[in-house]
mmCIF file of the C-alpha atoms, coordinates in Angstrom:
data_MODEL
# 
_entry.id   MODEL 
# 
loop_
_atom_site.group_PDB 
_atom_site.id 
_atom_site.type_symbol 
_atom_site.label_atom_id 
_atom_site.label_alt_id 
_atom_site.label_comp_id 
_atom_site.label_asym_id 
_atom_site.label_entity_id 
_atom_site.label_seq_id 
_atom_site.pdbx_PDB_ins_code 
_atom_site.Cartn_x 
_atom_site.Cartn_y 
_atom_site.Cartn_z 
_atom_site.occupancy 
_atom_site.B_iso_or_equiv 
_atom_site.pdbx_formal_charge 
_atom_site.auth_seq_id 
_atom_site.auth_comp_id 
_atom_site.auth_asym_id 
_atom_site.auth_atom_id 
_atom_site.pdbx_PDB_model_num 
ATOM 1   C CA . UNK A 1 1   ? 10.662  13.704 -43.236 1.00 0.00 ? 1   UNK A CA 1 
ATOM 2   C CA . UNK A 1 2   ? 13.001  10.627 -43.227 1.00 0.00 ? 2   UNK A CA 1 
ATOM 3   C CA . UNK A 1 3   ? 10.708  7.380  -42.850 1.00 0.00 ? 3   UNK A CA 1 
ATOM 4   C CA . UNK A 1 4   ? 8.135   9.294  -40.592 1.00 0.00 ? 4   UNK A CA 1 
ATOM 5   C CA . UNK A 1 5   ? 4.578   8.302  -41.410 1.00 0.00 ? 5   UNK A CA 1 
ATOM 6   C CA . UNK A 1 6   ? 2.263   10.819 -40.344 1.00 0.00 ? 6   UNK A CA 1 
ATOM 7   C CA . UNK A 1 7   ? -0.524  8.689  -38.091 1.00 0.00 ? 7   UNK A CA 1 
ATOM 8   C CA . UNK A 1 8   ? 2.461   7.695  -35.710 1.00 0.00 ? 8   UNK A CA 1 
ATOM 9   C CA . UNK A 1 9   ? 4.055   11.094 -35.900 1.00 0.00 ? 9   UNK A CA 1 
ATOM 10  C CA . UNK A 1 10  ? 0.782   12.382 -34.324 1.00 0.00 ? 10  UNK A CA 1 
ATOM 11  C CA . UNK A 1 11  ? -0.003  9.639  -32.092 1.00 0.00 ? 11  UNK A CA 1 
ATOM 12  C CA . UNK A 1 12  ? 3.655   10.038 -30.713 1.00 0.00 ? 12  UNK A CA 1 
ATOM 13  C CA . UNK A 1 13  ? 3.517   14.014 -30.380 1.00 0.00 ? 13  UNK A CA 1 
ATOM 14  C CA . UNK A 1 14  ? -0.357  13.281 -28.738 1.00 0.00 ? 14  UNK A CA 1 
ATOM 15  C CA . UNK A 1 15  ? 1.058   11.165 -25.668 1.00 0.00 ? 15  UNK A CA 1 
ATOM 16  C CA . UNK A 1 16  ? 4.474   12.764 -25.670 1.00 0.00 ? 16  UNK A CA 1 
ATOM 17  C CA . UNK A 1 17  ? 2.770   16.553 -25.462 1.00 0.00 ? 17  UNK A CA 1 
ATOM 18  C CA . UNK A 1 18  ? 0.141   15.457 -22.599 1.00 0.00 ? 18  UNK A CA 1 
ATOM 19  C CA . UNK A 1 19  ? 3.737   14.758 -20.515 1.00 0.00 ? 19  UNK A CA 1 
ATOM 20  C CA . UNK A 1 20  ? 3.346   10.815 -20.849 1.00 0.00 ? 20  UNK A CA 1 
ATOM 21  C CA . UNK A 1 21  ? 6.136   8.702  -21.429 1.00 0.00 ? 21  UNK A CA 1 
ATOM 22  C CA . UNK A 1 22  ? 6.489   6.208  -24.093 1.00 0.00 ? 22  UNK A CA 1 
ATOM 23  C CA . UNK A 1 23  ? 7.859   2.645  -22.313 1.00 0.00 ? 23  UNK A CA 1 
ATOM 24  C CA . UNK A 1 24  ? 9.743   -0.430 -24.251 1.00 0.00 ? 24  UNK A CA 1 
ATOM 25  C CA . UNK A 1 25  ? 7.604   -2.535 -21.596 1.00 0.00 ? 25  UNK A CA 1 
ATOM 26  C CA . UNK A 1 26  ? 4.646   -1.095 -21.834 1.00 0.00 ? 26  UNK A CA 1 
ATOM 27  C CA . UNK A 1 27  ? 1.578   -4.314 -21.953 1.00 0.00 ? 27  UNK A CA 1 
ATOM 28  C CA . UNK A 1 28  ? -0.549  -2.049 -24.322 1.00 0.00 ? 28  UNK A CA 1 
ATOM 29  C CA . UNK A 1 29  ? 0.904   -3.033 -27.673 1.00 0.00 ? 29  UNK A CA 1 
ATOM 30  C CA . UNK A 1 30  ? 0.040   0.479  -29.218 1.00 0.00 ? 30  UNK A CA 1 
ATOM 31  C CA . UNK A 1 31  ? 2.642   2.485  -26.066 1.00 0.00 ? 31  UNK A CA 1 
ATOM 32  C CA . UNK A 1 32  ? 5.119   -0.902 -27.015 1.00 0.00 ? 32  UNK A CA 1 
ATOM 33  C CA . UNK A 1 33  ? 4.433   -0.385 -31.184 1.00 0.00 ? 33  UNK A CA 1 
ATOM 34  C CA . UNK A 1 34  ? 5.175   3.537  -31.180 1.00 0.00 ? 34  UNK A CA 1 
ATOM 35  C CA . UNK A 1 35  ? 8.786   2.929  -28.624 1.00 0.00 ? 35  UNK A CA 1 
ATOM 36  C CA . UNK A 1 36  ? 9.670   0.784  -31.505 1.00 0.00 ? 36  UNK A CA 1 
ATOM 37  C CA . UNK A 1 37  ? 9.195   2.968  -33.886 1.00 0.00 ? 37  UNK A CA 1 
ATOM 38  C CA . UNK A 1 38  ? 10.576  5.808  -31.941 1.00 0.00 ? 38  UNK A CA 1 
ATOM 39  C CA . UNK A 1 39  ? 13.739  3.596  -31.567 1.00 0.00 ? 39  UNK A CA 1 
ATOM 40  C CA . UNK A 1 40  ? 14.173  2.926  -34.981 1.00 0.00 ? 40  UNK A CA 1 
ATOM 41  C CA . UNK A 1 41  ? 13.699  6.405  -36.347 1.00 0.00 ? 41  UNK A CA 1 
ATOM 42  C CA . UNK A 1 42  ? 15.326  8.497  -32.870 1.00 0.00 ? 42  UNK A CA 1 
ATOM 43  C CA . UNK A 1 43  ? 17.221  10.589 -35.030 1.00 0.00 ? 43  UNK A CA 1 
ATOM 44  C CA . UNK A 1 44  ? 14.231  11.616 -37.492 1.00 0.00 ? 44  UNK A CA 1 
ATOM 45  C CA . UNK A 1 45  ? 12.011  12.355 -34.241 1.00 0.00 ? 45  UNK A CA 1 
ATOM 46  C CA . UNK A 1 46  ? 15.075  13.863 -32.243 1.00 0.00 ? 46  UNK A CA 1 
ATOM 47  C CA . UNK A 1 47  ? 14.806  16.370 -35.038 1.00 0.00 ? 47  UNK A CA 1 
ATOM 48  C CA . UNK A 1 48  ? 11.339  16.732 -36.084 1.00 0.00 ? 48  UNK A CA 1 
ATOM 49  C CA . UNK A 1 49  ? 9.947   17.792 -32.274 1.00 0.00 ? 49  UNK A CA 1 
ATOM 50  C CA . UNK A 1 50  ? 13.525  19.702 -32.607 1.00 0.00 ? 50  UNK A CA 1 
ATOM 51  C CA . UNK A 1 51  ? 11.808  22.034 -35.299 1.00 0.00 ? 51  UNK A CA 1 
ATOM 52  C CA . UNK A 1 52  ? 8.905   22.092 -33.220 1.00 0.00 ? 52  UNK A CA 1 
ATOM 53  C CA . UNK A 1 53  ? 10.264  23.435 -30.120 1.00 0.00 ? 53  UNK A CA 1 
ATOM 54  C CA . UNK A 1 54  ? 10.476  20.119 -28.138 1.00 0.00 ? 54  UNK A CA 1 
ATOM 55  C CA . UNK A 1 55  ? 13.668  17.723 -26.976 1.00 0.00 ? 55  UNK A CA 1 
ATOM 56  C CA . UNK A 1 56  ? 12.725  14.521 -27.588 1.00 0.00 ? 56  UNK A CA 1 
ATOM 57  C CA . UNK A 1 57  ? 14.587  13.113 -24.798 1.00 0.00 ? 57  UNK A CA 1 
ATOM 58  C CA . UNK A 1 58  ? 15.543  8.969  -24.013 1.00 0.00 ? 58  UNK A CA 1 
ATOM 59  C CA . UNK A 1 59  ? 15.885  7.077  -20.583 1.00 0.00 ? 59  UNK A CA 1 
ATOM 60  C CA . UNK A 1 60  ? 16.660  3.281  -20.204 1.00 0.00 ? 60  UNK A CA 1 
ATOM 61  C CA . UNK A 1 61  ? 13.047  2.065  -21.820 1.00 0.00 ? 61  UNK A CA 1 
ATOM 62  C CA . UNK A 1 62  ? 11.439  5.192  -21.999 1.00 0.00 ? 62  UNK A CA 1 
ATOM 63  C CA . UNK A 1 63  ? 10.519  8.823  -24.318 1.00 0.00 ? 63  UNK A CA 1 
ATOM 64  C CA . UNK A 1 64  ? 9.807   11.619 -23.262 1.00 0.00 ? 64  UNK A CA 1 
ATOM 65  C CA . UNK A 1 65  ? 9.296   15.785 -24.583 1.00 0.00 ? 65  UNK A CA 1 
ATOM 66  C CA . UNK A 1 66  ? 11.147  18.343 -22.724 1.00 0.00 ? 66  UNK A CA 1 
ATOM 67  C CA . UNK A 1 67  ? 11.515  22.156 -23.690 1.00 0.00 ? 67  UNK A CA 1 
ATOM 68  C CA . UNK A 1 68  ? 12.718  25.265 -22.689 1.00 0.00 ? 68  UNK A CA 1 
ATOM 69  C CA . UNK A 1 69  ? 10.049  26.951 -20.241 1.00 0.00 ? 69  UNK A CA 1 
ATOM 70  C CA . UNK A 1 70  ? 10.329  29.961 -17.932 1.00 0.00 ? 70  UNK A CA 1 
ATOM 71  C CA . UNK A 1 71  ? 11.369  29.852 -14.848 1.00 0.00 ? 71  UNK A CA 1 
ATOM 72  C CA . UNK A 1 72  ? 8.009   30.197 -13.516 1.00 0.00 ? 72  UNK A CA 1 
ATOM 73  C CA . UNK A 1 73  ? 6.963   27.342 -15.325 1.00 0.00 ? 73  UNK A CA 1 
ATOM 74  C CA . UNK A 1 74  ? 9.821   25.207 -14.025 1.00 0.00 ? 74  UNK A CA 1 
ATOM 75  C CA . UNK A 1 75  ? 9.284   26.198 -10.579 1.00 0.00 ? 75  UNK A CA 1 
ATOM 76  C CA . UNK A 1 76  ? 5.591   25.373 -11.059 1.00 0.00 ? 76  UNK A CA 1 
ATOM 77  C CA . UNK A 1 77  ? 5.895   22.181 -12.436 1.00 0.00 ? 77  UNK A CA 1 
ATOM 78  C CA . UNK A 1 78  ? 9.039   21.392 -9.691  1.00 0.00 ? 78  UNK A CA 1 
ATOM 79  C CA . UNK A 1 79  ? 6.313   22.431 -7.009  1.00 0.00 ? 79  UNK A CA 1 
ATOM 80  C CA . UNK A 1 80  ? 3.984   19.649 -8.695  1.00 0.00 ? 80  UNK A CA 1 
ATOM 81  C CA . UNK A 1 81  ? 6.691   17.244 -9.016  1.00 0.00 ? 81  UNK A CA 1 
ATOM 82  C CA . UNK A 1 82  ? 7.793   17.557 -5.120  1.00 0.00 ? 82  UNK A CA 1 
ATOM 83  C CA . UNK A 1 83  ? 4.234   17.487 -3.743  1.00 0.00 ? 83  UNK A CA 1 
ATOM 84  C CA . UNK A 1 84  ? 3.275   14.212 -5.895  1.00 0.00 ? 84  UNK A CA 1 
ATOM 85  C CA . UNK A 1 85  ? 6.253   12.649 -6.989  1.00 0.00 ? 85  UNK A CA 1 
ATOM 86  C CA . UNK A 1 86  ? 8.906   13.110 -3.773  1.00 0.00 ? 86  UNK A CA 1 
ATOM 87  C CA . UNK A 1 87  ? 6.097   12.845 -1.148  1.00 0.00 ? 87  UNK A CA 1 
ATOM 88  C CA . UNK A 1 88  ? 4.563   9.274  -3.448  1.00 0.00 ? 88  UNK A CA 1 
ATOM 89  C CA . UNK A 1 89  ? 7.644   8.033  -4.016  1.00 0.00 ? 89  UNK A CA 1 
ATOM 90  C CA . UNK A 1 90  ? 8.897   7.967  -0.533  1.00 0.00 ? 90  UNK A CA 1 
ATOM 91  C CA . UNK A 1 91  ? 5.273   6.878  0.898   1.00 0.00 ? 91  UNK A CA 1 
ATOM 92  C CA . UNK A 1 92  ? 5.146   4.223  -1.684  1.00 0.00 ? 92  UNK A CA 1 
ATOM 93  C CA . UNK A 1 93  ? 8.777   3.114  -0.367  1.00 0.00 ? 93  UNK A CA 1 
ATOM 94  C CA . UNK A 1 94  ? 7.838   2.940  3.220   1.00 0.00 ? 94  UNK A CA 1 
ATOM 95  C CA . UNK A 1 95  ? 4.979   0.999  2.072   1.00 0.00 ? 95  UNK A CA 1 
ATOM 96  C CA . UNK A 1 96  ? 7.792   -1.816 0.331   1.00 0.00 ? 96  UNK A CA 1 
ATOM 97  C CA . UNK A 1 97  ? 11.019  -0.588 0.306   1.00 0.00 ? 97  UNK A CA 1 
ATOM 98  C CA . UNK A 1 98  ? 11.860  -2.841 -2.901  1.00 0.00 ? 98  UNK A CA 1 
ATOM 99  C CA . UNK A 1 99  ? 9.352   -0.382 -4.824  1.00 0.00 ? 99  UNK A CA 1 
ATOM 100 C CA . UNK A 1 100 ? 10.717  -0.114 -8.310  1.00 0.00 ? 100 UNK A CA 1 
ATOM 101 C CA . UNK A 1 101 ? 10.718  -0.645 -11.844 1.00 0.00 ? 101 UNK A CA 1 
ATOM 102 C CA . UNK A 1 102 ? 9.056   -3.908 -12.430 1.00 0.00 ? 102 UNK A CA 1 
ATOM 103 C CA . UNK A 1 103 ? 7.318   -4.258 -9.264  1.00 0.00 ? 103 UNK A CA 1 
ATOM 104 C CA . UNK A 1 104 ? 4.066   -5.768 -9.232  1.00 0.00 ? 104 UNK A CA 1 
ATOM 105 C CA . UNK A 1 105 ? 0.985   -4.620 -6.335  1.00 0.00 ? 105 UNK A CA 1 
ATOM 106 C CA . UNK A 1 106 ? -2.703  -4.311 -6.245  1.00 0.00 ? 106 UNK A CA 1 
ATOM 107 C CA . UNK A 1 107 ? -4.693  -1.002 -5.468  1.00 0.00 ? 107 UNK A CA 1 
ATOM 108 C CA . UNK A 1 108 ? -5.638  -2.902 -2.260  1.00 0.00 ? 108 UNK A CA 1 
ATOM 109 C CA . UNK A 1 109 ? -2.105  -3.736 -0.796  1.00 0.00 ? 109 UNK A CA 1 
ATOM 110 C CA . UNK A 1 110 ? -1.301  0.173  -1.051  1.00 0.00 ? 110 UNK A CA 1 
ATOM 111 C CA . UNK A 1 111 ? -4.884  0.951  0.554   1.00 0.00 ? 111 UNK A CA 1 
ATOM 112 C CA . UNK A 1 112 ? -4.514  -1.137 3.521   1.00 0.00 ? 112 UNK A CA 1 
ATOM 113 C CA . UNK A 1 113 ? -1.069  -0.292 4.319   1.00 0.00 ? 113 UNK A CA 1 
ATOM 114 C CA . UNK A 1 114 ? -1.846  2.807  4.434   1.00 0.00 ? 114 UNK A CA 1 
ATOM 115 C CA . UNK A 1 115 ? -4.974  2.614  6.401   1.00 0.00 ? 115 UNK A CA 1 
ATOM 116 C CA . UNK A 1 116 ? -3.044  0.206  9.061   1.00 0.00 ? 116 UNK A CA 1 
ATOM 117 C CA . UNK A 1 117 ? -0.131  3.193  9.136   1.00 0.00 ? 117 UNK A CA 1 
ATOM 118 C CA . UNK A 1 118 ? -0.775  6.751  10.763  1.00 0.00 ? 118 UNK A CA 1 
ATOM 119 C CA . UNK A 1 119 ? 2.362   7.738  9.160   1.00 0.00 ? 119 UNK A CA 1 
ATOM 120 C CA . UNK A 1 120 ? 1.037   6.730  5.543   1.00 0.00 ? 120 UNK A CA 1 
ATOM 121 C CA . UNK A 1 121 ? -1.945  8.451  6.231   1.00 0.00 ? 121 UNK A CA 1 
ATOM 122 C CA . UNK A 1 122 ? -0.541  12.082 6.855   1.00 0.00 ? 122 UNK A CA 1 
ATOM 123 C CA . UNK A 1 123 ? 1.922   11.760 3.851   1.00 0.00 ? 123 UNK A CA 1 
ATOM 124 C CA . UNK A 1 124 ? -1.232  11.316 1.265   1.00 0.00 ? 124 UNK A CA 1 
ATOM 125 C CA . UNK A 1 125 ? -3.004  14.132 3.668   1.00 0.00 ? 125 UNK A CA 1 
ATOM 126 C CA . UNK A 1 126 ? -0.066  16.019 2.369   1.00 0.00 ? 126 UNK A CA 1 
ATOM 127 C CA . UNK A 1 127 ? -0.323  15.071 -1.295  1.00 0.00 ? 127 UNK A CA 1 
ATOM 128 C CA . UNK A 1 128 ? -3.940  15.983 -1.410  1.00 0.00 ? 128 UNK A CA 1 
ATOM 129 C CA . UNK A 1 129 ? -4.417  18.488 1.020   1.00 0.00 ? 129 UNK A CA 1 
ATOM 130 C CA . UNK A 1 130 ? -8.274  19.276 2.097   1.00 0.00 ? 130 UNK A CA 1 
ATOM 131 C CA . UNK A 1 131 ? -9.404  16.980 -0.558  1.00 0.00 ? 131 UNK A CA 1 
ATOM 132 C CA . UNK A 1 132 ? -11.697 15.447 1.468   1.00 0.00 ? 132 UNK A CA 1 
ATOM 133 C CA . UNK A 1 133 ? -11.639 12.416 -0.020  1.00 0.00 ? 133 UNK A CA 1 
ATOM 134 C CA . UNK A 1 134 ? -11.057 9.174  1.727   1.00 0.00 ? 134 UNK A CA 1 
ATOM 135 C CA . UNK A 1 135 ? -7.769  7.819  1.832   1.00 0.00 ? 135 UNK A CA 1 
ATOM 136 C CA . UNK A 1 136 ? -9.122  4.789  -0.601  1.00 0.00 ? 136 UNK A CA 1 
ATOM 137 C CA . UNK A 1 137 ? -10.281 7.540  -3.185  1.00 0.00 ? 137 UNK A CA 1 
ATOM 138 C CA . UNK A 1 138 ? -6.904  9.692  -2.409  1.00 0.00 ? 138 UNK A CA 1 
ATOM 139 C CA . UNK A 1 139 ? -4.763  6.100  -3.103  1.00 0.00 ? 139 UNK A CA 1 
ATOM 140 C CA . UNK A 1 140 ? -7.174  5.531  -5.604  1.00 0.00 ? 140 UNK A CA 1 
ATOM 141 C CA . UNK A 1 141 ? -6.298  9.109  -7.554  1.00 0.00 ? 141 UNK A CA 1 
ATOM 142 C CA . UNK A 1 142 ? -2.828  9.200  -6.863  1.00 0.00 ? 142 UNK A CA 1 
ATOM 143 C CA . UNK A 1 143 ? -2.444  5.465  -8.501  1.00 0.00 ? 143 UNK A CA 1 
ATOM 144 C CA . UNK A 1 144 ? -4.023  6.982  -11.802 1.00 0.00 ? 144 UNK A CA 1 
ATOM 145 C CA . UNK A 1 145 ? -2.033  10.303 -11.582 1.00 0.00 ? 145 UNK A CA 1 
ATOM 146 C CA . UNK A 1 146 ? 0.758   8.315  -11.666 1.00 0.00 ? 146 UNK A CA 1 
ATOM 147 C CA . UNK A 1 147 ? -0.497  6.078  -14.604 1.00 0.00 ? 147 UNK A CA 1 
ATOM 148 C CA . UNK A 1 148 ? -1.644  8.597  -16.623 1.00 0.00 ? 148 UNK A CA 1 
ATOM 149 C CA . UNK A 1 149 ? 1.736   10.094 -16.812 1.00 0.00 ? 149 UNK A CA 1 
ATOM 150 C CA . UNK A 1 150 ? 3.307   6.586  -18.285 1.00 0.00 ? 150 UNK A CA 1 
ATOM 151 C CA . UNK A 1 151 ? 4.609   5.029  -14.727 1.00 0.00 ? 151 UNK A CA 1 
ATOM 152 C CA . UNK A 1 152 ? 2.200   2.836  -13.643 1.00 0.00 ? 152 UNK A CA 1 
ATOM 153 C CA . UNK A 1 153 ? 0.265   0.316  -15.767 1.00 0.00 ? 153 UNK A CA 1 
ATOM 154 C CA . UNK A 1 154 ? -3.171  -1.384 -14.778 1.00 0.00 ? 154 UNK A CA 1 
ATOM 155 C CA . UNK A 1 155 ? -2.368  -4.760 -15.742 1.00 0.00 ? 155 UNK A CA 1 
ATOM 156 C CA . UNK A 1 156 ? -5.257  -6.538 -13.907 1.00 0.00 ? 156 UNK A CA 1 
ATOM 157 C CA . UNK A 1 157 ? -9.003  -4.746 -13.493 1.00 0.00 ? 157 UNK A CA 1 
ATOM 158 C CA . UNK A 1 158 ? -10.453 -7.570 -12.274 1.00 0.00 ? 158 UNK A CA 1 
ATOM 159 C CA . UNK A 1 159 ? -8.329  -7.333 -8.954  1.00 0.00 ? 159 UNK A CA 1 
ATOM 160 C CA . UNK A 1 160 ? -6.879  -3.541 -9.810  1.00 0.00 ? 160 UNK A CA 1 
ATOM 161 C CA . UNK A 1 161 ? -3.279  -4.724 -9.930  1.00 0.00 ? 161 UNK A CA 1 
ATOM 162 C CA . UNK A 1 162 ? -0.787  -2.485 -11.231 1.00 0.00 ? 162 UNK A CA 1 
ATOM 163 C CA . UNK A 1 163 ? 2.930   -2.586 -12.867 1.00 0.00 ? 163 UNK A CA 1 
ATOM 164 C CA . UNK A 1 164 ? 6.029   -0.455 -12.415 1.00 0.00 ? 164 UNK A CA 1 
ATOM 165 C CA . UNK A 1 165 ? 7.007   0.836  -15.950 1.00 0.00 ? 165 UNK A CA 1 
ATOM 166 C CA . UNK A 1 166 ? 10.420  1.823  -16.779 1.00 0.00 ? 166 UNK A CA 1 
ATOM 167 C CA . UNK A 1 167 ? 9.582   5.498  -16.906 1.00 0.00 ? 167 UNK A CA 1 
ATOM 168 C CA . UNK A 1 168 ? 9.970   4.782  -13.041 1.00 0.00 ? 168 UNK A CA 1 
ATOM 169 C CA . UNK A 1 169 ? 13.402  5.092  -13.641 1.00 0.00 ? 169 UNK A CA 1 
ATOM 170 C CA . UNK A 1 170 ? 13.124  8.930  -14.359 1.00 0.00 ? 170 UNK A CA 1 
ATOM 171 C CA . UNK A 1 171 ? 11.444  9.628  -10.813 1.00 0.00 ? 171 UNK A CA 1 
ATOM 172 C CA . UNK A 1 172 ? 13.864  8.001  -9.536  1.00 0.00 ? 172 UNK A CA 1 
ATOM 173 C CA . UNK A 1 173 ? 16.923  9.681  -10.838 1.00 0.00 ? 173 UNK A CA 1 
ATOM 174 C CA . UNK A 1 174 ? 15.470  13.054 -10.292 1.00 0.00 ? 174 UNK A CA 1 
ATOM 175 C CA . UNK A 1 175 ? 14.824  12.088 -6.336  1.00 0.00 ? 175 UNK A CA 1 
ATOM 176 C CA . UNK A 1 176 ? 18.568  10.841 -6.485  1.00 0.00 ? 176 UNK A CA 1 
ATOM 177 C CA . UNK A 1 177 ? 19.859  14.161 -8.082  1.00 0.00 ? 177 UNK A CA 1 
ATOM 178 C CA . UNK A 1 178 ? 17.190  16.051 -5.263  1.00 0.00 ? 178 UNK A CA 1 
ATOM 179 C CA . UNK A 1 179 ? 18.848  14.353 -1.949  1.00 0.00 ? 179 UNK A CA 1 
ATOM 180 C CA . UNK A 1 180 ? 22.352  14.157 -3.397  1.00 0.00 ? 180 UNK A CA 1 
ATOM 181 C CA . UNK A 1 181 ? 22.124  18.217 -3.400  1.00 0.00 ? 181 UNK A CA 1 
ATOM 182 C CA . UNK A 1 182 ? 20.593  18.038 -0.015  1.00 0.00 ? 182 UNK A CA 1 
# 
């Protein structure tokens, strides 16, 4: 189909599927390589996952699949999104309220604000209710939840430091289209 070669095609549908963005500013030159080549063939791809019963849907810098799902599958997934994302999202603001796209932090600045803040503390209580994990390990897991959906990038393991990917943006708007209704 069109100038689709089929290694990419499945690569793309692999990341896309797993409900990972694809980011224009992405460090890992494979995530950067396939946005390309998303970009140049959008059309092709808008229509290909099309056929295949996905949206192939485009922020500013980022891919993404959507379909149509049941309503108990959207409330589900909402549910998700609002216990992770809206409660995150706001701790990670409180944390620096300049948290965005771009912004640069280490595992360890997040870790000891939130172990200097009793506030901080109860909102990732209420991400990961009876976990029992520290709140290190809960920072710790909610820093790779949110990387292994395309937000967050480690760019450093040496000193765990981590980088706000455009896919950010989506969050974002959704939380804006959440409080605006409010």
């Amino acid at each position: 189909i069109f100038n689709m070669e089929k290694k990419n095609t499945i690569k793309i549908f692999q990341k896309l599927q797993s409900g990972a963005f694809i980011c224009s500013d992405s460090s890992d030159r494979e995530n950067g390589k396939l946005y390309q080549i998303i970009k140049a063939e959008f059309d092709a791809y808008k229509e290909f996952f099309g056929n295949c019963g996905y949206i192939l849907e485009s922020g500013i810098g980022f891919y993404y699949l959507s379909k149509e799902e049941s309503n108990m599958d959207v409330q589900r997934k909402l549910e998700q999104f609002l216990k992770i994302f809206l409660r995150g999202y706001d701790l990670l603001l409180l944390i620096d309220s300049s948290f965005t796209v771009g912004t640069r932090f280490s595992t360890s600045d997040i870790t000891s604000a939130i172990n200097n803040r009793s506030t901080l503390k109860q909102m990732l209580q209420e991400i990961y209710p009876n976990s029992g994990l520290s709140y290190d390990a809960m920072t710790e897991k909610f820093l790779k939840e949110l990387a292994s959906k395309g937000f967050l990038e480690l760019v450093s393991e040496v000193d765990n430091s981590w980088r706000v990917l455009s896919s950010f943006r989506y969050v974002e708007d959704l939380i804006g289209m959440i409080k605006f209704k409010e």
